[in-house]
KEVO-779701 format. One record per atom (N, C-alpha, C, O, CB): x negated, y, z negated. Coordinates in steps of 0.2 Angstrom, whole numbers, padded with zeros to 4 digits, always signed. Atoms other than C-alpha are relative to their C-alpha. Glycine has a CB too. Example, Ala and Ser with C-alpha at 12.3 -4.5 7.8 and 13.67 -1.06 7.14 Angstrom:
! residues 2
-0004-0006+0000/-0062-0022-0039/-0004+0006+0000/-0009+0005-0003/+0005+0000-0006/+0004-0006+0001/-0068-0005-0036/+0004+0005-0003/+0001+0011-0004/-0002+0002+0007/
END
This chain:
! residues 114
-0006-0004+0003/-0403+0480-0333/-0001-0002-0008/-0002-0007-0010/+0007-0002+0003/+0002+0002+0006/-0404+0482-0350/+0009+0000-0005/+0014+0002-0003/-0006+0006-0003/-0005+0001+0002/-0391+0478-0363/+0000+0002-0005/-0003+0000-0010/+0002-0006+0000/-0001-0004+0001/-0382+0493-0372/+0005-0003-0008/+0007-0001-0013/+0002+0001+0007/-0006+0003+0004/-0370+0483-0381/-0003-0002-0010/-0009-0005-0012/+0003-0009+0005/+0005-0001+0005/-0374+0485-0400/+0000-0008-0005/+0004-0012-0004/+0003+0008-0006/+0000+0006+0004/-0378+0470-0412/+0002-0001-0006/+0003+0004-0010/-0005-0002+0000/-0004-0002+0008/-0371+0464-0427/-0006-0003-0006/-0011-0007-0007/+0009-0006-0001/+0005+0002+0005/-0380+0463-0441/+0003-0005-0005/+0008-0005-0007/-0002+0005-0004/-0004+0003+0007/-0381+0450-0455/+0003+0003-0005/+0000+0008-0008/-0003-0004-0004/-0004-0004+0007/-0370+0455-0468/-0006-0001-0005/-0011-0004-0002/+0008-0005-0004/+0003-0002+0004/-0380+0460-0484/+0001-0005-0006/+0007-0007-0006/+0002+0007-0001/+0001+0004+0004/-0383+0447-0499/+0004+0005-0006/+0005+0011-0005/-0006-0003+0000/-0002-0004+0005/-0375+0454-0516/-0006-0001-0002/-0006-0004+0004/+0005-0002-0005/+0005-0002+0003/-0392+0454-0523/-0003+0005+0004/-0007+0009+0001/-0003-0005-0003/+0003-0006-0003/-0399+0465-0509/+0005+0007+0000/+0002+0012+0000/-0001-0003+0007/-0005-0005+0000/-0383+0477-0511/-0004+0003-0007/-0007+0008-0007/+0010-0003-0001/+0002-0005+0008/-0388+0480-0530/-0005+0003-0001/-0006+0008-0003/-0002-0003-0005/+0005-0005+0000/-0404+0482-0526/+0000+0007+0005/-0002+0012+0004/-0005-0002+0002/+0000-0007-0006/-0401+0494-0511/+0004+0008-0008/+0003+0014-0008/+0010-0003+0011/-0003-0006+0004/-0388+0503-0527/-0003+0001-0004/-0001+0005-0008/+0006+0001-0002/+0004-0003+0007/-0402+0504-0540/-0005+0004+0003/-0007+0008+0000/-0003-0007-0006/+0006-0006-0004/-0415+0513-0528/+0005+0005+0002/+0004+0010-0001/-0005-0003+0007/-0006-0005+0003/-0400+0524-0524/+0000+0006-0007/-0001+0012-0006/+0006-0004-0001/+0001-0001+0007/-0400+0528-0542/-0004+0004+0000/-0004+0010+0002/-0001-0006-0005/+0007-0003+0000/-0417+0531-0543/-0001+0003+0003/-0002+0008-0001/-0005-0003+0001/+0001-0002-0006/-0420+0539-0527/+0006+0009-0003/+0004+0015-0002/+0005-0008+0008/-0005-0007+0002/-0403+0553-0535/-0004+0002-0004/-0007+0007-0003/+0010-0001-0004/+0001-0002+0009/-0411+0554-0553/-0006+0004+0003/-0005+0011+0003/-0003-0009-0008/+0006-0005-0004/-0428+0560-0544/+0000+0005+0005/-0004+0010+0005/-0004-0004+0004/-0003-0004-0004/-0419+0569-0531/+0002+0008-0007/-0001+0013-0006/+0007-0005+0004/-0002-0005+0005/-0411+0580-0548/-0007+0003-0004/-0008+0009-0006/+0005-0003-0005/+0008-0001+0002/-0429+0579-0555/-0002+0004+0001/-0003+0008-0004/-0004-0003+0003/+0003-0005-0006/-0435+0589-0542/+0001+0007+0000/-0003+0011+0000/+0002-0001+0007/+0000-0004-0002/-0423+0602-0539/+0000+0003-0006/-0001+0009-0006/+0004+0000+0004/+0000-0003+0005/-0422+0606-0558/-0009+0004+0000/-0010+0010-0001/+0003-0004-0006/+0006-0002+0000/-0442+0607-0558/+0000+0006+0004/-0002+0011+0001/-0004-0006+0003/+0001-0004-0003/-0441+0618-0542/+0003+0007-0002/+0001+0011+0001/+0002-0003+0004/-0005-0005+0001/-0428+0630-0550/-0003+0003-0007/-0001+0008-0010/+0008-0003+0001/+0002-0002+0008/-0440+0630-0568/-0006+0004+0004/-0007+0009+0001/-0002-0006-0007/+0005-0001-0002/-0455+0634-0557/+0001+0006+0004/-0005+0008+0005/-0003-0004+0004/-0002-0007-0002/-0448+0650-0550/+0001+0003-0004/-0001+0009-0002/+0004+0001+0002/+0000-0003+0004/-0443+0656-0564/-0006+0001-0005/-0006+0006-0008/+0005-0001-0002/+0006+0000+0002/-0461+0651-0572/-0004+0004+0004/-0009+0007+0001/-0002-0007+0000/+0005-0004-0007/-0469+0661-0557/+0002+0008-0002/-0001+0014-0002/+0004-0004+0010/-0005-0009+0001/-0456+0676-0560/-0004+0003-0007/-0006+0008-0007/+0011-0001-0001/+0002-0002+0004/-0462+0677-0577/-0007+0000-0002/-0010+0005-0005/+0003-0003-0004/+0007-0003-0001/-0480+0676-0575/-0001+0005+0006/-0007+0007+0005/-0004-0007+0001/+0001-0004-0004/-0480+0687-0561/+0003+0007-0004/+0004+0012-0001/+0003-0002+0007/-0004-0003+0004/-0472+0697-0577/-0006+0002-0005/-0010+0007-0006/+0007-0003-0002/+0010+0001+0006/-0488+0695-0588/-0002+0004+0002/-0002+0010+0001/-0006-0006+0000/+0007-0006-0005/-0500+0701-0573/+0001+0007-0001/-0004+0011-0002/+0002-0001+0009/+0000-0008+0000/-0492+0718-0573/-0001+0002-0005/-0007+0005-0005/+0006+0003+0002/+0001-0001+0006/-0489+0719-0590/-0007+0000-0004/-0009+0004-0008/+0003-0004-0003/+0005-0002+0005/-0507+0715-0595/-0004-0001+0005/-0005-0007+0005/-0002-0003-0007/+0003+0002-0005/-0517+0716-0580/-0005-0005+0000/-0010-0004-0003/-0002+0004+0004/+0001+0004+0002/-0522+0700-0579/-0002-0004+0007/-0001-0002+0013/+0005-0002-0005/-0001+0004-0004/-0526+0684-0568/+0007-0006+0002/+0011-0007-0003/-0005-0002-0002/-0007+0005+0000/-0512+0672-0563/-0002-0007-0004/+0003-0010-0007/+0003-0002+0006/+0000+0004+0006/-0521+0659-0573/-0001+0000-0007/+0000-0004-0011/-0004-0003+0001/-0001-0001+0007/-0523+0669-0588/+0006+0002-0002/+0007+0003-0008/-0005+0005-0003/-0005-0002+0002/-0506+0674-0588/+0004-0008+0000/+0008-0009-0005/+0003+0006+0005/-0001+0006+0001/-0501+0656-0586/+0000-0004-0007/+0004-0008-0011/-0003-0002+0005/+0002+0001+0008/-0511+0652-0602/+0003+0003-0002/+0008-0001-0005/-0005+0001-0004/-0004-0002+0005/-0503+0665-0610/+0008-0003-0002/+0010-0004-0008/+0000+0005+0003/-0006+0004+0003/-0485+0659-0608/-0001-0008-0003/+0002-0010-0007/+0006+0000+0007/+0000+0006+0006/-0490+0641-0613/-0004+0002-0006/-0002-0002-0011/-0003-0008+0003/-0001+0000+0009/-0497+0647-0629/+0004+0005-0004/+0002+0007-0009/-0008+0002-0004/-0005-0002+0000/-0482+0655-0631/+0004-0003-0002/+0006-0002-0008/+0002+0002+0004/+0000+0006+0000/-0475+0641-0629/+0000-0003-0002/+0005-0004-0005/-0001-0002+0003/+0002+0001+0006/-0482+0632-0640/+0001+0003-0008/+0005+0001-0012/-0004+0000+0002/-0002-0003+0007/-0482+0642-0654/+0006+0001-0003/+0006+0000-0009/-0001+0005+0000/-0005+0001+0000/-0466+0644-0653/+0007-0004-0003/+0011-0004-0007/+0000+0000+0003/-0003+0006+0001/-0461+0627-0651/+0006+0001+0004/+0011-0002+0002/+0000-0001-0006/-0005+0003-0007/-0450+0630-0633/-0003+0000+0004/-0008+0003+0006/+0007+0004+0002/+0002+0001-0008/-0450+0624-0618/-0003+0006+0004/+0002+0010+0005/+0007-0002+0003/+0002-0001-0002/-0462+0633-0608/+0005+0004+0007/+0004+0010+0009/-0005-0004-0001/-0005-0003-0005/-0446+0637-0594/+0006+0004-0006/+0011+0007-0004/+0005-0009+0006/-0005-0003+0003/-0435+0644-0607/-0005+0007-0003/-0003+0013-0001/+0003-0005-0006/+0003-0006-0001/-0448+0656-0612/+0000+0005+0006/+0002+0011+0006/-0006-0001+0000/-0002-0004-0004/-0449+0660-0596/+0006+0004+0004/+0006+0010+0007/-0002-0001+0001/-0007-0004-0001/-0432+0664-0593/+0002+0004-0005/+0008+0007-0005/+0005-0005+0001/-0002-0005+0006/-0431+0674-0607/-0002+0005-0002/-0001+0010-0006/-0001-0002-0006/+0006-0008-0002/-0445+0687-0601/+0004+0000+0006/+0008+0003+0004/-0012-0001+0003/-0004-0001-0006/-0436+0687-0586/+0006+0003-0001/+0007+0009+0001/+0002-0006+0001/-0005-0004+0004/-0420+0689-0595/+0001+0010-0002/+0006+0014-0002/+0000-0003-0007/+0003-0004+0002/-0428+0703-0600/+0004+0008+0007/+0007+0013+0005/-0007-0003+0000/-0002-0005-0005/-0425+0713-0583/+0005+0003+0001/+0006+0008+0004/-0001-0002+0005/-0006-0002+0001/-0407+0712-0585/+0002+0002-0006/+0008+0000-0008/+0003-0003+0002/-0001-0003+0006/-0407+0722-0601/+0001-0005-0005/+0004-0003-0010/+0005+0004-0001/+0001+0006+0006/-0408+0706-0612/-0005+0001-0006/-0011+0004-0004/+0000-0007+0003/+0004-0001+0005/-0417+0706-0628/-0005-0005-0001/-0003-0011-0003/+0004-0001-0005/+0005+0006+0001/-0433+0695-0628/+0000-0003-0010/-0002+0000-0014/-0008+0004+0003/+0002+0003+0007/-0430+0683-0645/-0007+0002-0004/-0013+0001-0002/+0001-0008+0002/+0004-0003+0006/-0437+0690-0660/-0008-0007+0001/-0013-0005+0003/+0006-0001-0008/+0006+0004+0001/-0449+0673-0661/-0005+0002+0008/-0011+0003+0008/+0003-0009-0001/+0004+0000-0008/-0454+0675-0641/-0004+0006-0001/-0010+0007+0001/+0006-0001+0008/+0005-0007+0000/-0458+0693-0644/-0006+0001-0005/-0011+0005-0004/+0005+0005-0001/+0006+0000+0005/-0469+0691-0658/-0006-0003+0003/-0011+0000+0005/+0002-0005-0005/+0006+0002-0003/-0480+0678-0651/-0002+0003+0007/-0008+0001+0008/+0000-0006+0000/+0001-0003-0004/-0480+0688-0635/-0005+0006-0001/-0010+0008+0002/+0006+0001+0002/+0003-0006+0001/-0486+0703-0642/-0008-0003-0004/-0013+0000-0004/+0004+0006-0005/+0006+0003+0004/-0499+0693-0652/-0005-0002+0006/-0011-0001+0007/+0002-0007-0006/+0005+0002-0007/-0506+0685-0635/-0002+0005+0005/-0007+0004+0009/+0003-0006+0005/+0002-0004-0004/-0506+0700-0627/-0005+0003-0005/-0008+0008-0001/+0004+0004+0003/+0005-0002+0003/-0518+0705-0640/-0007-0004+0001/-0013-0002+0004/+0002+0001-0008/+0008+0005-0001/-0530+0690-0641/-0002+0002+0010/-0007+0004+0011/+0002-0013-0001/+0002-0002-0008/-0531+0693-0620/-0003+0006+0000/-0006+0007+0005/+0006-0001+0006/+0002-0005-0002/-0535+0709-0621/-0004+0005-0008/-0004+0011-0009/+0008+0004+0005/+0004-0003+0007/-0546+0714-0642/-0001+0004+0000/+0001+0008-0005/-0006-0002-0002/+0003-0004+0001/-0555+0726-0635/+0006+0006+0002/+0004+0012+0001/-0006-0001+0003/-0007-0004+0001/-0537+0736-0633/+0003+0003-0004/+0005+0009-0003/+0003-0002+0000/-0002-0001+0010/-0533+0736-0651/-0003+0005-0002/-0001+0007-0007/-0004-0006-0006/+0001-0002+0004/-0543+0748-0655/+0002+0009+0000/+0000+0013-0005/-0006-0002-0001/
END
């Protein structure tokens, strides 16, 4: 017969408590990490799947494109793309973003120009 009855545990030391609440900590901070990463990468995805059409393209040259965008700029590679994005809902793509936009859609595509 086995015995059912549950056990007690040793209580927890105060230095093991702190640590159990600083990996907690860590464990949230990375947890938020994540979901913001997950929620820029969608909208990074949305806006290069915005490129492609725009300049038919590959998904890694449209990728380059928004980071030398990006760069150039000098914003955040997720704020660009939310700002081509934006776009869809009759928003105005920023004067600087549209500029270098139109300029990288030129270097990707030279023989266009003419």
């Amino acid at each position: 017969m086995t015995d059912t009855t549950p056990r007690e545990e040793p209580p927890l030391s105060t230095a093991r408590v702190a640590a159990l609440l600083v990996e907690v900590g860590e464990l949230r901070a990375a947890n938020e990490q994540l979901e913001r990463a997950m929620a820029s990468r969608a909208v990074i995805d949305q806006a290069r799947g915005m490129v492609m059409a725009l300049a038919p393209c590959t998904s890694e040259r449209a990728w380059d494109l928004l980071v030398d965008v990006s760069q150039r700029c000098n914003i955040k590679l997720r704020d660009v793309a939310a700002a081509l994005v934006a776009t869809t809902k009759e928003e105005a793509l920023p004067a600087p973003v549209r500029q270098e936009l139109r300029q990288a859609l030129r270097r990707l595509h030279p023989a266009d120009r003419r």
